[in-house]
C-alpha positions as CSV (number, residue, x, y, z in Angstrom):
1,X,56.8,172.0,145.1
2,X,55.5,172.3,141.5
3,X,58.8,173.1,139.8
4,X,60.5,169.6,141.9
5,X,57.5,167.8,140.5
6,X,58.0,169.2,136.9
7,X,61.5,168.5,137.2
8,X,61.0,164.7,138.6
9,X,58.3,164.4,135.7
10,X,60.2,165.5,132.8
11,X,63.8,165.2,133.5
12,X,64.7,162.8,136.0
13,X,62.5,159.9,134.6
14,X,63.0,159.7,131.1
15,X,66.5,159.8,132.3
16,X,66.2,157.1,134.7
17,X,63.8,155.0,132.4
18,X,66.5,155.6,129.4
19,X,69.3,154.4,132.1
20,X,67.2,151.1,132.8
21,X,66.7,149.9,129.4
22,X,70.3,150.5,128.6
23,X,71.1,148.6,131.8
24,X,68.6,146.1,130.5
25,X,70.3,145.7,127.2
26,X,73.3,145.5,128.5
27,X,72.8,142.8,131.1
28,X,71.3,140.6,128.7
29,X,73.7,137.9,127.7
30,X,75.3,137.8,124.3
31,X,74.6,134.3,123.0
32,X,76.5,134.7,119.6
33,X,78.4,131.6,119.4
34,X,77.1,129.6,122.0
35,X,74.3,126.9,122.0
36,X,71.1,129.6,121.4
37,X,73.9,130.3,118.2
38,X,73.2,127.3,117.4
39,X,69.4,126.5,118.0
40,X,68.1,129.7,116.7
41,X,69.6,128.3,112.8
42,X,68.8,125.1,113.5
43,X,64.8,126.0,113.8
44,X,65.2,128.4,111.3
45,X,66.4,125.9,108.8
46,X,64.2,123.2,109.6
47,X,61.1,125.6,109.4
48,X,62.5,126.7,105.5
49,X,63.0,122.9,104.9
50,X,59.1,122.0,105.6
51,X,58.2,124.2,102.7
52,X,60.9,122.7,100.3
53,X,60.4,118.8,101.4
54,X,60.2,117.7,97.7
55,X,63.7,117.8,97.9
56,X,66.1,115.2,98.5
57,X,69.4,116.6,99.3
58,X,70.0,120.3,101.1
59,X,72.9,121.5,101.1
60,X,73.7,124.0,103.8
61,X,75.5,126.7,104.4
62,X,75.6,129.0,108.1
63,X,77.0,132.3,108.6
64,X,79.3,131.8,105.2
65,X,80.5,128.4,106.0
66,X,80.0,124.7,106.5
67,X,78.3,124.3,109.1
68,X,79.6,122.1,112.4
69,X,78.9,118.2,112.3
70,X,76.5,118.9,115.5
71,X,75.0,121.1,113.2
72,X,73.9,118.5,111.2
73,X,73.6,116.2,113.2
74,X,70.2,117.5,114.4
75,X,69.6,118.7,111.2
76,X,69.8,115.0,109.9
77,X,67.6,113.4,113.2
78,X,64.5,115.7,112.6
79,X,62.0,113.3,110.7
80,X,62.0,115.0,107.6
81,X,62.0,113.4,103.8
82,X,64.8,115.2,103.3
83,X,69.0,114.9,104.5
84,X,71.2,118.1,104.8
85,X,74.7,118.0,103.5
86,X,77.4,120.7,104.2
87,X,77.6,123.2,101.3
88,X,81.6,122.0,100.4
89,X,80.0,119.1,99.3
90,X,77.4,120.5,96.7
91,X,79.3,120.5,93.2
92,X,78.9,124.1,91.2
93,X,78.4,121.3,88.2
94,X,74.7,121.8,89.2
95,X,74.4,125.9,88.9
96,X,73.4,126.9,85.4
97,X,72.9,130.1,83.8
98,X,70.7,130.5,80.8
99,X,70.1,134.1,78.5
100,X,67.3,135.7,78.9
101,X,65.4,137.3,75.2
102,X,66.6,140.1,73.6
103,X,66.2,143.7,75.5
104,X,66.5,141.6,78.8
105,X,68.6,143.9,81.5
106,X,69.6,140.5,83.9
107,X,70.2,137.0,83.8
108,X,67.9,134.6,85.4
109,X,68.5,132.2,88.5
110,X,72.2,130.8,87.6
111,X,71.7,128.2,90.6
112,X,69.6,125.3,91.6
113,X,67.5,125.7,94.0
114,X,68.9,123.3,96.3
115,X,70.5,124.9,99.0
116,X,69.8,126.9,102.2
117,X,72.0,129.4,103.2
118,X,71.4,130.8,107.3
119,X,72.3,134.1,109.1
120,X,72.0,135.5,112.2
121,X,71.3,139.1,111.9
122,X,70.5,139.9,115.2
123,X,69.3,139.1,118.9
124,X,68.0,142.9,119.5
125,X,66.5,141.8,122.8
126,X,66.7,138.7,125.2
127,X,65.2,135.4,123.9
128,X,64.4,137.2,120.6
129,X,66.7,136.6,117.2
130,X,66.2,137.6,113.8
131,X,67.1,135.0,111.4
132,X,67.8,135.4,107.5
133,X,67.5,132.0,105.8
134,X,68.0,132.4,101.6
135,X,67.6,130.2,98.5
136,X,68.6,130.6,95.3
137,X,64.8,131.9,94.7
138,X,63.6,133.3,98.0
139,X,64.7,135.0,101.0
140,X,63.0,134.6,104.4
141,X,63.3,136.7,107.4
142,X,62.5,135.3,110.7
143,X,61.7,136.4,114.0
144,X,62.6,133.9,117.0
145,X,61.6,133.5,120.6
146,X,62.5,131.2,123.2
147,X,60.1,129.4,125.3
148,X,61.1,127.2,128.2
149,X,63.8,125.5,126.7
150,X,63.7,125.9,122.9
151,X,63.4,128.3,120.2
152,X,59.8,129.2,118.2
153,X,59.4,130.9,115.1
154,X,56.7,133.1,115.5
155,X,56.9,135.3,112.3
156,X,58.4,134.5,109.0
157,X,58.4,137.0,106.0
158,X,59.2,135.8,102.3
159,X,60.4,137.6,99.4
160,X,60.5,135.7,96.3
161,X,60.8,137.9,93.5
């Protein structure tokens, strides 16, 4: 009677709890793509946006590329001061790269700080994303979760060197 419970203890459920989060990852639905895709930039960008509203223009980039008219559509309908533009459309007339003094190992920022660039790194669990959003300055990593219907950041950690 011991030894079964030792075995039931020790063995059999850390195997079985192992098995259900496995099953539990795996039944989780893999949203890349889709419309939580989609929402999970969307907040990400507008939260980065509220700390550079001085701006007037943002040009945007997602995942390496333009991103979709949708996109920016509600981007563009969120009452902000500000209006976000594909990246194709910001001209590399504004980047500019100055020397720094003498002994200096790097160059400074070469870009204007007028851009956001967005990517999903990961949705680890379900209704949970991790969300890089980078400047030419600073980099933020956020942590998603979705309520009832739409997406909250509830952690943001910034890096600007």
């Amino acid at each position: 009677m011991l030894r079964t419970l030792f075995h039931a203890v020790f063995y059999w459920a850390p195997a079985l709890l192992i098995c259900a989060v496995v099953g539990a990852r795996a039944a989780a639905p893999f949203p890349y793509g889709s419309a939580d895709y989609t929402q999970t930039l969307t907040e990400s960008l507008i939260k980065s946006a509220h700390e550079l509203s001085g701006r007037s223009n943002l040009y945007v980039k997602v995942g390496g590329a333009d991103p979709s008219v949708e996109m920016l559509a509600d981007l563009n309908s969120r009452k902000l001061p500000l209006t976000f533009a594909p990246w194709s459309a910001r001209s590399p007339k504004q980047d500019h790269c100055r020397a720094l003094g003498e002994g200096a190992t790097a160059n400074a920022i070469c870009m204007a700080d007028n851009f956001l660039a967005a990517d999903l790194l990961s949705m680890p669990l379900w209704h949970v994303a991790l969300v890089r959003v980078k400047t030419a300055a600073c980099t933020a990593e956020m942590t998603l979760v979705q309520g009832s219907t739409l997406w909250h950041v509830v952690s943001q950690r910034t890096n600007c060197p």
